[in-house]
N, C-alpha and C positions, 0 to 999 in steps of 0.2 A: 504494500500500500504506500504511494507516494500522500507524502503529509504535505500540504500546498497553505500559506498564507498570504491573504489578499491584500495590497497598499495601495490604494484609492479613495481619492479626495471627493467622490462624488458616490452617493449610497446606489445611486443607480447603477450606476459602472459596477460595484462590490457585487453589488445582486447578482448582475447580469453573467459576471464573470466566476461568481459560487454558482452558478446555475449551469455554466458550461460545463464545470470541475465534475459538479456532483454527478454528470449523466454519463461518466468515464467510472465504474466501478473499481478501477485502481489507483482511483484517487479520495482523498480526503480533504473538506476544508478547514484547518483546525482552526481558524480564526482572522480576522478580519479589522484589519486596520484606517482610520482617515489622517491622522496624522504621525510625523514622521522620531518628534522625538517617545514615542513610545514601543517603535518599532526594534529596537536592541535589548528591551525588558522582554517584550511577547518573546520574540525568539530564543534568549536565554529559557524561559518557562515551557515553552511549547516544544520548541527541537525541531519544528518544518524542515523538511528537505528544500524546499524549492518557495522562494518570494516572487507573485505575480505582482508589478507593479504598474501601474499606472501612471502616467507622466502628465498630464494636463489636470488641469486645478487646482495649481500650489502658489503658497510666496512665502517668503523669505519671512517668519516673525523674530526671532530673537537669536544672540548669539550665547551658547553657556559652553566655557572650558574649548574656545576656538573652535565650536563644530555650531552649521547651522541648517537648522532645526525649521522645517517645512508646517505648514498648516492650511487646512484648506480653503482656496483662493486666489482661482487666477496670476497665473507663473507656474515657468515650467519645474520639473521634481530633479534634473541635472545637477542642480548645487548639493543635495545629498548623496544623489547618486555615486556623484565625483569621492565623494569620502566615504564611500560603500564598506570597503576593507575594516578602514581606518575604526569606523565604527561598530563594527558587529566584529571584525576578530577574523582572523585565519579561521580557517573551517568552516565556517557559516555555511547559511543552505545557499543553493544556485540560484540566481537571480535574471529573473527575464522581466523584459522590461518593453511597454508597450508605449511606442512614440506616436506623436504626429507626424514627422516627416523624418523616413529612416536612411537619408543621404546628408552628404555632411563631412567635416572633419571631428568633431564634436563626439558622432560616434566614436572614432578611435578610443578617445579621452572615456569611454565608460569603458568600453573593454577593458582598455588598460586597467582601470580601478574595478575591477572585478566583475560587470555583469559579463554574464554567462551566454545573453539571448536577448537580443532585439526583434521583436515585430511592428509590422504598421497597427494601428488602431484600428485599423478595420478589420484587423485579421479574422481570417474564418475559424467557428467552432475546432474544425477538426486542426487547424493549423496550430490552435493553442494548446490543445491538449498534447499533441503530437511534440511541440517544443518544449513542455512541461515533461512529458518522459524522457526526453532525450537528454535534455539537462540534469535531468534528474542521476543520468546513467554516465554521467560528466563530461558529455557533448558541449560545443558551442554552437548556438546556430544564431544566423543571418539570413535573409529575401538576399534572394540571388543578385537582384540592382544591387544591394547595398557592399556585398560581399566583392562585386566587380569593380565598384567605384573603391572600394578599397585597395584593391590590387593595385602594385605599376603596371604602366602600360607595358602591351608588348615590346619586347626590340624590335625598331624598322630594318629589315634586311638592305648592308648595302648598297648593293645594285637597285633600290627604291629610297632615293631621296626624299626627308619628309617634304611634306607638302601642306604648307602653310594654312591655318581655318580659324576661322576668330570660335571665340571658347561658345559654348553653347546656353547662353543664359534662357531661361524662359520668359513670357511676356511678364511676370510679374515681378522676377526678378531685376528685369530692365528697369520697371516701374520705382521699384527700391533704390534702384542705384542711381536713375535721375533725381529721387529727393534726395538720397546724400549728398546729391551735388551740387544741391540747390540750403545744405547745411541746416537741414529740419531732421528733429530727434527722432527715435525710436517709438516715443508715446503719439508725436505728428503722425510718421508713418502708419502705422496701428487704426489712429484715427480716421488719417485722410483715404485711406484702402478696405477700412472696414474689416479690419484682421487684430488678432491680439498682439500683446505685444513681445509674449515668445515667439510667433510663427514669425513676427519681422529680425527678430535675433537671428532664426532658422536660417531665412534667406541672406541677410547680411552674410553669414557664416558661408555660404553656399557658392552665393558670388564673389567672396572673396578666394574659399579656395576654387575656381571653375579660371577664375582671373588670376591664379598664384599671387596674391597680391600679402603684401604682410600687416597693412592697414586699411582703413577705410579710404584714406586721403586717394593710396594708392592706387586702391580698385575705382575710384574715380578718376585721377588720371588716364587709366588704362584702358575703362571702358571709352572715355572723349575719345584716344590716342585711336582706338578701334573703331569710332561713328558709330557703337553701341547708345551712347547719350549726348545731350549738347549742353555747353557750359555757357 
C-alpha cells in the first residue's frame, strides 16, 4: 500500500485529488494538508511515502528560523519547494508536484532540491496515479516537453552548418517582453493581461531562458536586436 499525503491550498483540488488516490486500491490517503509550515510535523507523525502537491494558491506569510512558510493565497508553492530537502530531512517520502506550466528553467531548480515528479495541472486520473507508483518505486518522472527542453541540444553534424532562427517565443510571451520594455512590473503585467502574477514570473523565466538572456534588461535588448518587440 502506497501511503500518499495531499498539499493543496485549495479544499477542492485536496478533494479532487483524494478522490483520484482513493479509486487506485494501492493507494492510501493518510492525510491532507493546506498549508505548508505544518507539512514536516504531519510527515514526521504519519510516514507517507509519497507528497502530492499542488502549486497554485500560495504566498509567502512569515519567515521562522530562515525557512519560508506558504499559506493559502494566490502565489506560486516554489519558495518551499526550493527548501524541500532542507526541511523535511534526507529520506522523506517522494515528492511530485503539480505545476501550471511544466517548461522553464525553474524546473531544474526543484529537481535539484529534491522533487521526485512534475506534472501539468491538468494531468489525467490515470497519469497521476501512474506517477504516484512510480515515484513511489524511486522513479523520476517528467511530460516528455518538459524532459526535452531539459536536454542539450543535439550536436549539429559538420558537414550541416547551423543555420541561424530567432528563439521561439509564443504570442504571449512577446506580449511580456514588450511590457518589460516599456518598464511596467510584474503586478502591471498580471493586471494589464489578465493573468496572475506567478504565471507572469513563468513567462519572464521562459523568455529569458528561450533568449539565453541572464536578465530582464537583456532579454529586452535581444528581443529589439531580433524585431521580436519595438522600443
Amino acid at each position: 500500500m502506497i501511503r500518499v499525503m495531499i498539499l493543496a491550498a485549495s479544499p477542492v483540488i485536496r478533494a479532487g485529488l483524494a478522490a483520484v488516490l482513493a479509486a487506485d486500491p494501492a493507494m492510501e490517503v493518510i492525510g491532507q494538508q493546506a498549508r505548508t509550515d505544518t507539512v514536516a510535523a504531519s510527515i514526521a507523525a504519519l510516514h507517507p511515502d509519497v507528497v502530492l502537491a499542488d502549486q497554485d494558491g500560495y504566498r509567502e506569510d512569515s519567515t521562522i528560523d530562515g525557512t519560508r512558510w506558504l499559506v493559502p493565497e494566490s502565489a506560486p508553492l516554489d519558495p518551499f519547494l526550493g527548501e524541500w530537502e532542507r526541511i523535511i530531512g534526507p529520506g522523506g517520502p517522494a515528492l511530485v508536484v503539480l505545476v501550471e506550466n511544466a517548461h522553464g528553467a525553474w524546473i531544474t531548480s526543484l529537481l535539484r532540491e529534491g522533487t521526485a515528479a512534475v506534472l501539468p495541472r491538468d494531468a489525467t486520473a490515470d497519469a497521476i496515479t501512474a506517477t504516484v507508483q512510480a515515484v513511489a518505486a524511486g522513479l523520476t518522472v517528467l511530460p516528455r516537453e518538459t524532459l526535452r527542453a531539459l536536454l542539450p541540444p543535439p550536436p549539429i553534424a559538420r558537414s550541416q552548418p547551423p543555420q541561424p532562427s530567432l528563439p521561439s517565443l509564443t504570442a504571449r510571451e512577446i506580449e511580456v517582453l514588450q511590457l518589460l520594455a516599456e518598464g511596467v512590473g510584474n503586478k502591471t503585467i498580471a493586471r494589464d493581461l489578465g493573468i496572475s502574477d506567478h504565471t507572469v514570473k513563468f513567462h519572464v523565466a521562459s523568455i529569458m531562458t528561450k533568449l539565453n538572456a541572464a536578465s530582464r534588461t537583456e532579454a529586452v535588448t535581444l528581443g529589439a536586436r531580433l524585431g521580436l518587440i519595438l522600443l
